[in-house]
C-alpha positions as CSV (number, residue, x, y, z in Angstrom):
1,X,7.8,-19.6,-41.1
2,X,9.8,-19.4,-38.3
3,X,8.1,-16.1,-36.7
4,X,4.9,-17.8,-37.2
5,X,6.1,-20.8,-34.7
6,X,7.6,-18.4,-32.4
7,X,4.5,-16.8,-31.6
8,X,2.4,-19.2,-31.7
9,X,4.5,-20.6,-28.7
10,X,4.5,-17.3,-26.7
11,X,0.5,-16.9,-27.1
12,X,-0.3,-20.4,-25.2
13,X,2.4,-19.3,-22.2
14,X,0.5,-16.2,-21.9
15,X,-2.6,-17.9,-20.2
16,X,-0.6,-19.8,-18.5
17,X,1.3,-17.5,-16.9
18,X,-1.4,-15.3,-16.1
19,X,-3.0,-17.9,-14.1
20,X,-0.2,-19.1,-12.4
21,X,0.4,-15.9,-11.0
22,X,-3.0,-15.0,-10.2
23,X,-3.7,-18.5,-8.8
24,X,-0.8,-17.7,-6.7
25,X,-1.5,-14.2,-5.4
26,X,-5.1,-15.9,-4.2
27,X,-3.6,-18.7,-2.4
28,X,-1.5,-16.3,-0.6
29,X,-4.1,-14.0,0.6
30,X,-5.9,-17.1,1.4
31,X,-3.3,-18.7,3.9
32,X,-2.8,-15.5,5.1
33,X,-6.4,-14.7,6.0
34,X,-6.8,-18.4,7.7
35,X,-3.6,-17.8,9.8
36,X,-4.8,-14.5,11.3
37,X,-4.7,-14.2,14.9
38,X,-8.5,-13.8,16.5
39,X,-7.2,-10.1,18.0
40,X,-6.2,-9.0,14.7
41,X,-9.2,-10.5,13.1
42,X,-11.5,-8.4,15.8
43,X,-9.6,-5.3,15.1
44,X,-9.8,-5.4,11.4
45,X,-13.5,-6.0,11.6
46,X,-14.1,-3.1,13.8
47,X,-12.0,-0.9,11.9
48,X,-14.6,1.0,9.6
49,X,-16.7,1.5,12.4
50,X,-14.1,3.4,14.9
51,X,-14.1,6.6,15.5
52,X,-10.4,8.1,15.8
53,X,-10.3,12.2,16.4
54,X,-6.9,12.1,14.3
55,X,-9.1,10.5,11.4
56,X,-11.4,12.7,11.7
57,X,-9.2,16.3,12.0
58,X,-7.2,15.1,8.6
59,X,-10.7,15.2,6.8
């Protein structure tokens, strides 16, 4: 009886949990992408696109 309580109990924290910590990673990454600097935001964008000799001699 009392194993049957027990995990009933620790099955509904599991959801919970879960999205806690996943609604918390997201906010995160959120208020870090919005607090950026526009420098940083240009060089990130351009990143794929530059051509570095280093990159390149490592390949």
């Amino acid at each position: 009886m009392f194993q049957r309580i027990l995990v009933e109990e620790w099955a509904t924290y599991v959801p919970i949990i879960s999205f806690v910590l996943i609604a918390g990673a997201f906010t995160a990454v959120t208020i870090r992408a919005l607090r950026i600097g526009k420098g940083e935001r240009n060089r990130l964008a351009s990143l794929p696109l530059e051509e570095n000799s280093d990159n390149l001699k490592s390949l």
